[in-house]
N, CA, C and O of each residue as an XYZ file, in Angstrom:
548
protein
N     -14.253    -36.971      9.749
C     -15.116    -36.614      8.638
C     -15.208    -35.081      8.498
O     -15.052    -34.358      7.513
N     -15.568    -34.750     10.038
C     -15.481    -33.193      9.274
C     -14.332    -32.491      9.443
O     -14.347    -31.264      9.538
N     -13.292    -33.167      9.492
C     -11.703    -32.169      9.361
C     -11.687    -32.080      8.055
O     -11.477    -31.035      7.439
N     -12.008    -33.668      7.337
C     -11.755    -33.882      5.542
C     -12.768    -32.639      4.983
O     -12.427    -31.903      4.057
N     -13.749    -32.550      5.516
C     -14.889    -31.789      4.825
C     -14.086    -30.048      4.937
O     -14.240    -29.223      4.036
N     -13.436    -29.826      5.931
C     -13.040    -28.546      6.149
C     -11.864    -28.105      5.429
O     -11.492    -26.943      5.266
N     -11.111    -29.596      4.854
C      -9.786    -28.963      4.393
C     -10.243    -29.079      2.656
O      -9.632    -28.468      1.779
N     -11.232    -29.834      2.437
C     -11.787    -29.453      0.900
C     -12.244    -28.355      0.867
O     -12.128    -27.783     -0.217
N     -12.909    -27.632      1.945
C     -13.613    -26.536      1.607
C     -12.224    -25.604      1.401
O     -12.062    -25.147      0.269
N     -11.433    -25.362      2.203
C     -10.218    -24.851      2.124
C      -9.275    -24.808      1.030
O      -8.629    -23.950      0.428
N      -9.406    -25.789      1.008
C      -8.554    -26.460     -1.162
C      -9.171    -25.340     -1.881
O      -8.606    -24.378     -2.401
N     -10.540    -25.645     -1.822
C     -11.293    -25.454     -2.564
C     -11.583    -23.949     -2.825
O     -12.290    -23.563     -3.756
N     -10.869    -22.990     -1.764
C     -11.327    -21.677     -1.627
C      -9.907    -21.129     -1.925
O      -9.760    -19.949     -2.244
N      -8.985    -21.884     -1.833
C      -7.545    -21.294     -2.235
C      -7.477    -21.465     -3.947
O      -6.994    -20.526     -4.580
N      -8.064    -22.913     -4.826
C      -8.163    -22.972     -5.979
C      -8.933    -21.689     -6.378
O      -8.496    -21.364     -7.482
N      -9.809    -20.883     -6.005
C     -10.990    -20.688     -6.167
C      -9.889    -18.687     -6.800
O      -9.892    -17.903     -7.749
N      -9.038    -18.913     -5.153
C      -8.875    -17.663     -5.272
C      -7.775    -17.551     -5.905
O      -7.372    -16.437     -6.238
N      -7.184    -18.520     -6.149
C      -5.943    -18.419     -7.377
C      -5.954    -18.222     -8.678
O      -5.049    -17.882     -9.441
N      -7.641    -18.596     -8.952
C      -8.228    -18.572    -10.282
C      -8.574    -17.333    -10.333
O      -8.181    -16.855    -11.397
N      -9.256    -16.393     -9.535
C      -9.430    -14.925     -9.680
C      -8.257    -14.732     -9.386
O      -7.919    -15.905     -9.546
N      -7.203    -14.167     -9.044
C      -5.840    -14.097     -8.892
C      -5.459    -14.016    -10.352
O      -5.609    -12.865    -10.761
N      -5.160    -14.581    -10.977
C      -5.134    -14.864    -12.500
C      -5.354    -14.118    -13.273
O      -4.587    -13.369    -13.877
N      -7.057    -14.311    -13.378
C      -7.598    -13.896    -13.727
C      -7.771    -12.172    -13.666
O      -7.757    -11.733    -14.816
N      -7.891    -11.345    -12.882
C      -7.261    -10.221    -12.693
C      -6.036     -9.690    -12.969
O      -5.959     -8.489    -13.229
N      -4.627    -10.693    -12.954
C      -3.937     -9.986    -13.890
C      -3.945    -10.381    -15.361
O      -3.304     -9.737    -16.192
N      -4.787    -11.604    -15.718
C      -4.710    -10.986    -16.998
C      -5.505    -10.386    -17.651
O      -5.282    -10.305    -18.859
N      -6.768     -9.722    -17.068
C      -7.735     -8.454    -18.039
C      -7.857     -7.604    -16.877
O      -8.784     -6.796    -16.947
N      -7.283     -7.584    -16.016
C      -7.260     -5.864    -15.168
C      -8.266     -6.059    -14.642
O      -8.650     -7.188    -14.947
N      -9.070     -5.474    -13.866
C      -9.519     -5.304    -12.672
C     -10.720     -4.436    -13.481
O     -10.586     -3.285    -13.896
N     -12.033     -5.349    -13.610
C     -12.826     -5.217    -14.635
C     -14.019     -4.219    -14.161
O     -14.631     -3.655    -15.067
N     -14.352     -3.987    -12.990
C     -15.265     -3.406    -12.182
C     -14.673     -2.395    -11.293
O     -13.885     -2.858    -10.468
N     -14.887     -0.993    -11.261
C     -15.024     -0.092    -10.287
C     -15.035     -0.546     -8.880
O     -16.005     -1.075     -8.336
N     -13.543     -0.232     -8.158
C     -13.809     -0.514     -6.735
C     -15.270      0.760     -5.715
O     -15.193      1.977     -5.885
N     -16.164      0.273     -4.975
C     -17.222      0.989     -4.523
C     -17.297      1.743     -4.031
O     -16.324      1.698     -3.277
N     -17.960      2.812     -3.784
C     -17.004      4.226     -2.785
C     -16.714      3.632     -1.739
O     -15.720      4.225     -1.323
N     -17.121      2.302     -0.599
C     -17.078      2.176      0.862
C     -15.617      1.643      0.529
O     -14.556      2.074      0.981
N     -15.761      0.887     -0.124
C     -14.261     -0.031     -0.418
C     -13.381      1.191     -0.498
O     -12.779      1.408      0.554
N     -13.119      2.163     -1.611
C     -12.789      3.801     -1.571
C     -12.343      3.999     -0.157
O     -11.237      3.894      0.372
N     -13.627      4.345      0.341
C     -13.497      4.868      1.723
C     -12.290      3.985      2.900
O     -11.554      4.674      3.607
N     -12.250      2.895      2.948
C     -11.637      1.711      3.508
C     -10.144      1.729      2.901
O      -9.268      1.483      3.729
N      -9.789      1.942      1.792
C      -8.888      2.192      1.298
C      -7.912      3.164      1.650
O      -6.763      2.957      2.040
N      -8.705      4.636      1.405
C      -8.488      5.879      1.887
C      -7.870      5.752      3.273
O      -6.671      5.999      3.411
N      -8.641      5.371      4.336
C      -8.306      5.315      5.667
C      -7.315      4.390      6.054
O      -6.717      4.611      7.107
N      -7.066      3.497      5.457
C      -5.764      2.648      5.504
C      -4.628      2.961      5.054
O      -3.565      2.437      5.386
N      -4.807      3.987      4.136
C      -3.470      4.475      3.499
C      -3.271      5.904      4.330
O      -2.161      6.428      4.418
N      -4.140      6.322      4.766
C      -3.598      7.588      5.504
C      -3.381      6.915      7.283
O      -2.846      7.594      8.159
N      -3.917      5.490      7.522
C      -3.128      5.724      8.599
C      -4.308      5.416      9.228
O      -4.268      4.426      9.959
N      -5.396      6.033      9.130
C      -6.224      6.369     10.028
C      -7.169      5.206     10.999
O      -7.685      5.210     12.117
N      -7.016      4.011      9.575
C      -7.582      3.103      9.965
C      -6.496      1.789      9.926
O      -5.406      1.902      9.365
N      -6.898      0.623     10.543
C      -6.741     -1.188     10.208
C      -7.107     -1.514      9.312
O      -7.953     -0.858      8.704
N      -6.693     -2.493      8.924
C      -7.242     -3.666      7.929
C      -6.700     -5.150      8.515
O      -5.525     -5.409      8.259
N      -7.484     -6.159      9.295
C      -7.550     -7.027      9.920
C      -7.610     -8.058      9.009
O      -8.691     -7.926      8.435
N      -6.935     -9.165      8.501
C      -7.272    -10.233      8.167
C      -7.383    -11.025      9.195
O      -6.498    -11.024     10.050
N      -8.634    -11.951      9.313
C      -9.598    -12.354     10.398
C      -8.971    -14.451      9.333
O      -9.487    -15.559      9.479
N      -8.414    -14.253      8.919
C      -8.151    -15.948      8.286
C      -7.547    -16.703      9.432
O      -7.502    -16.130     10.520
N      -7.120    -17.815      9.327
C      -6.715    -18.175     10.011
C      -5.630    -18.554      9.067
O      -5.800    -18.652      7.852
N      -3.736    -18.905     10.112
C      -2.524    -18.116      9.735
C      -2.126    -19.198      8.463
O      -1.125    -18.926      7.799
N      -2.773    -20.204      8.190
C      -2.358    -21.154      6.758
C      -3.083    -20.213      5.764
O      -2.699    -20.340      4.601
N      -3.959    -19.384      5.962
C      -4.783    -18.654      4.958
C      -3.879    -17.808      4.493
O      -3.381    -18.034      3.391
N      -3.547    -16.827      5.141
C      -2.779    -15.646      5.121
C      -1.422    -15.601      4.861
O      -0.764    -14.577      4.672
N      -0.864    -17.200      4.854
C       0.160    -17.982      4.713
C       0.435    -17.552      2.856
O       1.321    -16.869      2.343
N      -0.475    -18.123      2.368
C      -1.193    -18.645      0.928
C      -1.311    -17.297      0.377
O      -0.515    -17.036     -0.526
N      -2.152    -16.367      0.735
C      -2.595    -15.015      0.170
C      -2.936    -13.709      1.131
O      -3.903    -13.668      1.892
N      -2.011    -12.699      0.966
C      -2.565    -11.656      2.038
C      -2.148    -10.310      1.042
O      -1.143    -10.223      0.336
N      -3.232     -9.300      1.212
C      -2.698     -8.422      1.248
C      -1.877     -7.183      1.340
O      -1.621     -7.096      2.541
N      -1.405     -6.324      0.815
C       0.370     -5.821      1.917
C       0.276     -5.024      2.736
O       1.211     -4.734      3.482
N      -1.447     -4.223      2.806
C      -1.983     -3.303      3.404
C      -2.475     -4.010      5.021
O      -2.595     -3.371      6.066
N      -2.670     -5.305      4.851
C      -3.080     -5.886      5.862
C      -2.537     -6.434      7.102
O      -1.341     -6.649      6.905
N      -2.838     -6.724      8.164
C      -2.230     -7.089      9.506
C      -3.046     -8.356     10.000
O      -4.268     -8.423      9.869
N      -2.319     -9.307     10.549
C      -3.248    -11.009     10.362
C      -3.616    -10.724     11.675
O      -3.019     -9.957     12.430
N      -4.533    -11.312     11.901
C      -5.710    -11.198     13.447
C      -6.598    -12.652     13.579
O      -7.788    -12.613     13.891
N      -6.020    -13.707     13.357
C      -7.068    -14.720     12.871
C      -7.822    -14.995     14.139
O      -7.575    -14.851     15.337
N      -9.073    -15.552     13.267
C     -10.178    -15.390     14.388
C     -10.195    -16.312     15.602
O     -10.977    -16.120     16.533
N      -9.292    -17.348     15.577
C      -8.953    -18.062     16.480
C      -8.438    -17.467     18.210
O      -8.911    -17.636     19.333
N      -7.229    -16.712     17.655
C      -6.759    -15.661     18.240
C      -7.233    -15.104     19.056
O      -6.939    -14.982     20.245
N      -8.494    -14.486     18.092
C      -9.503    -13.325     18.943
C     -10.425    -14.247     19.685
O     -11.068    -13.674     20.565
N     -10.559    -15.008     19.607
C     -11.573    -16.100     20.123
C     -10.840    -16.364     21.869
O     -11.428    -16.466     22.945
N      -9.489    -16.405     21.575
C      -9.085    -16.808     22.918
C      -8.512    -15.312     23.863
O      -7.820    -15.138     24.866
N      -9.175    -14.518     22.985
C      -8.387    -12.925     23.650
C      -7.266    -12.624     23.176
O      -6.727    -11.611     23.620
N      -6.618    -13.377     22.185
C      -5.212    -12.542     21.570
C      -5.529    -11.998     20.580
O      -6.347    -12.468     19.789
N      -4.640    -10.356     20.368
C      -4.938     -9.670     19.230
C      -3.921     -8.619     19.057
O      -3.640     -7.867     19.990
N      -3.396     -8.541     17.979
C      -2.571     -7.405     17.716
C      -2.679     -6.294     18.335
O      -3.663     -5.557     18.387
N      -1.113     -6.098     19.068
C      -1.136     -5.177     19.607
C      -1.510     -3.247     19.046
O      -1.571     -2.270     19.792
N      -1.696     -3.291     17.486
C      -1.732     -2.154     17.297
C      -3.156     -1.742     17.197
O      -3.558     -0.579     17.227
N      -3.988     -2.979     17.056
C      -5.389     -2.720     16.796
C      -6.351     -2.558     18.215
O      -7.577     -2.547     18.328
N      -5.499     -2.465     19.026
C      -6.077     -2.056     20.321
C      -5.835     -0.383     20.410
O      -6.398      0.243     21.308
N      -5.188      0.130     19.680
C      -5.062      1.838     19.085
C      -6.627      2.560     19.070
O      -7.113      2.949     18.008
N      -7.301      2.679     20.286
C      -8.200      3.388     20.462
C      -8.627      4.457     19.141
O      -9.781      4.802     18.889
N      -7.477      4.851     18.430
C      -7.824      6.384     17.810
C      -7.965      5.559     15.804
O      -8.051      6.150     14.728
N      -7.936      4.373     16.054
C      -7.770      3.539     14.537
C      -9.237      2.826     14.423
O      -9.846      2.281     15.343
N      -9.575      2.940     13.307
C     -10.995      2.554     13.073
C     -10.503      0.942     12.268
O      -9.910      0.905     11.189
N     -10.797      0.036     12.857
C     -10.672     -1.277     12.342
C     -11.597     -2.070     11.260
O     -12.675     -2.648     11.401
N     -10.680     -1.855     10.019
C     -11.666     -2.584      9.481
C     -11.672     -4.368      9.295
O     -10.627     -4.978      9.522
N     -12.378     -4.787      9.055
C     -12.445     -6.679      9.333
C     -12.481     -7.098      7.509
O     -13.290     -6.644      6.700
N     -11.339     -8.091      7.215
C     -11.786     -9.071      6.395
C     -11.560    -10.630      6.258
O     -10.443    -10.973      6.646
N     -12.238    -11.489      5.870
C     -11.942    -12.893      5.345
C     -11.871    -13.314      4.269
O     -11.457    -12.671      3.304
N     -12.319    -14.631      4.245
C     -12.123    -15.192      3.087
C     -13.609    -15.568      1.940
O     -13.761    -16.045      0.815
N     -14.532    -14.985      3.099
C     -15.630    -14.547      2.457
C     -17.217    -13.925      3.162
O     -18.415    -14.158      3.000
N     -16.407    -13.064      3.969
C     -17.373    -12.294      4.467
C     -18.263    -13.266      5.572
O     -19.492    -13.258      5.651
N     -17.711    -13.763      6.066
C     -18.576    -14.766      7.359
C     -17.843    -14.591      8.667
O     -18.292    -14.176      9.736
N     -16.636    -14.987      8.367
C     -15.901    -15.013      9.745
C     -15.863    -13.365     10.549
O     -15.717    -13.132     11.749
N     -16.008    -12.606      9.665
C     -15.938    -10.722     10.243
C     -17.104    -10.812     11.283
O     -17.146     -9.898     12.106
N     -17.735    -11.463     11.332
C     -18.740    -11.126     12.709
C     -18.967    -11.755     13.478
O     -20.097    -11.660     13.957
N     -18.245    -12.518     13.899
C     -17.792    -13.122     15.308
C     -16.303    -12.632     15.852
O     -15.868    -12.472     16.992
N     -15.665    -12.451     14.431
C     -14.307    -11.224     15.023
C     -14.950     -9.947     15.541
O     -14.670     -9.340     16.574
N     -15.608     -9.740     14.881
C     -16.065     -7.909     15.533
C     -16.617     -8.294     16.856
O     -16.235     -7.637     17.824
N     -17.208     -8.975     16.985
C     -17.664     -9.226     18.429
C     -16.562     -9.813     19.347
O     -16.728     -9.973     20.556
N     -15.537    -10.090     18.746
C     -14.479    -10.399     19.944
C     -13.600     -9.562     20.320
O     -12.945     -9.654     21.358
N     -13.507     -8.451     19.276
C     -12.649     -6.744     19.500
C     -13.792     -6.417     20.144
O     -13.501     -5.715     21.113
N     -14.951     -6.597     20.058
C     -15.561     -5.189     20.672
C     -15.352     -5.434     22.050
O     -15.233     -4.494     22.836
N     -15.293     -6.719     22.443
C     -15.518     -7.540     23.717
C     -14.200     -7.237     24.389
O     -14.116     -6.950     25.583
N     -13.290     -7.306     23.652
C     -11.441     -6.731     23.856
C     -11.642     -4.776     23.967
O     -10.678     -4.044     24.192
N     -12.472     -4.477     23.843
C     -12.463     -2.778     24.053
C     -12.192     -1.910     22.619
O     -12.059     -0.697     22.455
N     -12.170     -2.828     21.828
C     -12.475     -1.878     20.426
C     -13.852     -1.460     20.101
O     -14.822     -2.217     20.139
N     -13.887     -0.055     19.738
C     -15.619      0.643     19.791
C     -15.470      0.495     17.966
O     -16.434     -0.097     17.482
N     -14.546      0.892     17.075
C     -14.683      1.362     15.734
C     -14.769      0.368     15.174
O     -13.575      0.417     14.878
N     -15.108     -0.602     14.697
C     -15.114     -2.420     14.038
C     -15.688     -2.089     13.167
O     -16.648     -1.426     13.563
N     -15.650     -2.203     11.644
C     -16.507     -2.179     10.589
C     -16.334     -3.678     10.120
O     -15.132     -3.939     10.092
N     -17.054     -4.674      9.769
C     -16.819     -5.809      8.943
C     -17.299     -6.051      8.031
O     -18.525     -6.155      8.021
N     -16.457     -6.269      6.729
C     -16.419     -6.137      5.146
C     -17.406     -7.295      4.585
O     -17.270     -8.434      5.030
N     -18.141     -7.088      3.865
C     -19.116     -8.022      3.492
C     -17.967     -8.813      1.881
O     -18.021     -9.858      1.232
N     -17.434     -8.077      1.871
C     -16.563     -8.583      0.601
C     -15.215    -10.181      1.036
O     -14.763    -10.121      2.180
N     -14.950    -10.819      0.577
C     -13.945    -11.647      0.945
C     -12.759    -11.450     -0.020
O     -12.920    -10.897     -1.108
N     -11.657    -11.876      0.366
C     -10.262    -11.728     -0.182
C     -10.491    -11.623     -1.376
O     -10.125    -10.594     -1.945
N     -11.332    -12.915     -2.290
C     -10.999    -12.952     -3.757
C     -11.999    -11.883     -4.198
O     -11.518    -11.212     -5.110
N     -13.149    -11.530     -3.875
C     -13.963    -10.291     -4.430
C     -12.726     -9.177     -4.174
O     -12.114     -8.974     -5.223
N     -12.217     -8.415     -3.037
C     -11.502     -7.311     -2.414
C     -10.527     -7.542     -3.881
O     -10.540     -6.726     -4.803
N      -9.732     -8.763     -3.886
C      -8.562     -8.795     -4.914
C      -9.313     -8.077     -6.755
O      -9.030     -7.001     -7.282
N     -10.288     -9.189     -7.291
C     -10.435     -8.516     -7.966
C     -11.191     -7.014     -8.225
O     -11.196     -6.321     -9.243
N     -11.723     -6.825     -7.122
C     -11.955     -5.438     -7.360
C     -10.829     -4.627     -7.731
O     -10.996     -3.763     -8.591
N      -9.773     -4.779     -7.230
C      -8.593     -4.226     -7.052
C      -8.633     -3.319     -5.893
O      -8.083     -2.229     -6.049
N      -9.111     -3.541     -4.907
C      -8.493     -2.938     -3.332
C      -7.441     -2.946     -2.949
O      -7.330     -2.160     -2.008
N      -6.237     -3.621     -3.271
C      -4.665     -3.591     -2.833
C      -4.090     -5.107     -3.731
O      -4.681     -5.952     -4.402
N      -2.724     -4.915     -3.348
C      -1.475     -5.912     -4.345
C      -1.855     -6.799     -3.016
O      -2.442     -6.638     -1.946
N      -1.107     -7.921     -3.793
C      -1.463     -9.144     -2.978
C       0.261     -9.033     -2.005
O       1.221     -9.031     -2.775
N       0.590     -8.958     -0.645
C       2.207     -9.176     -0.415
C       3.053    -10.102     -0.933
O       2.786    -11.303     -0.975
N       4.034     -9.627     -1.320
C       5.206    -10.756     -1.945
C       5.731    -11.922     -0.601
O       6.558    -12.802     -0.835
């Protein structure tokens, strides 16, 4: 019962985000991305920082960003984690599929020896249409 309940919710969040998907390319990216999002941006493109997708790997399968590196929270749950995000000098930022799963990941980097963890209150399909990054081919 609750596998069925988990893979509707799942359907249901991939329909969800295919429809904003869409929808963003066809009237553009209708809202101002926020300065933090800005900021998160900034630091990913210079390097400075991560961008963690915290999905788990059928998610990320479906839709990922090109800026992003998969970390699913499963993973971190059992102590595995990309080897680059253990980069002491990289400020990690956390996202999902809707801002829930980032804080039990941050608590499993911090627990792995990451001090810099920020986790995004935004999820994939908000981040997408804001326009924070292209989706990877």
């Amino acid at each position: 019962m609750m596998a069925r309940y988990l893979l509707a919710a799942c359907v249901a969040r991939t329909i969800a985000f295919q429809a904003a998907r869409t929808s963003r390319r066809a009237l553009g990216a209708a809202r101002a991305l926020p300065p933090h999002l800005e900021t998160v941006r900034a630091d990913v493109a210079k390097g400075d920082a991560l961008l963690l997708d915290v999905r788990e790997p059928h998610e990320w399968a479906a839709a990922h960003f090109a800026s992003a590196t998969s970390a699913p929270l499963s993973a971190l749950q059992q102590g595995a984690c990309p080897k680059e995000a253990l980069d002491a000098t990289k400020r990690l930022y956390l996202h999902c599929a809707a801002g829930i799963r980032v804080h039990p990941a941050k608590a499993c980097l911090e627990q792995l020896g990451c001090d810099d963890v920020v986790a995004l209150q935004e999820g994939i399909s908000e981040l997408y249409e804001l326009g924070f990054d292209d989706l990877a081919e």
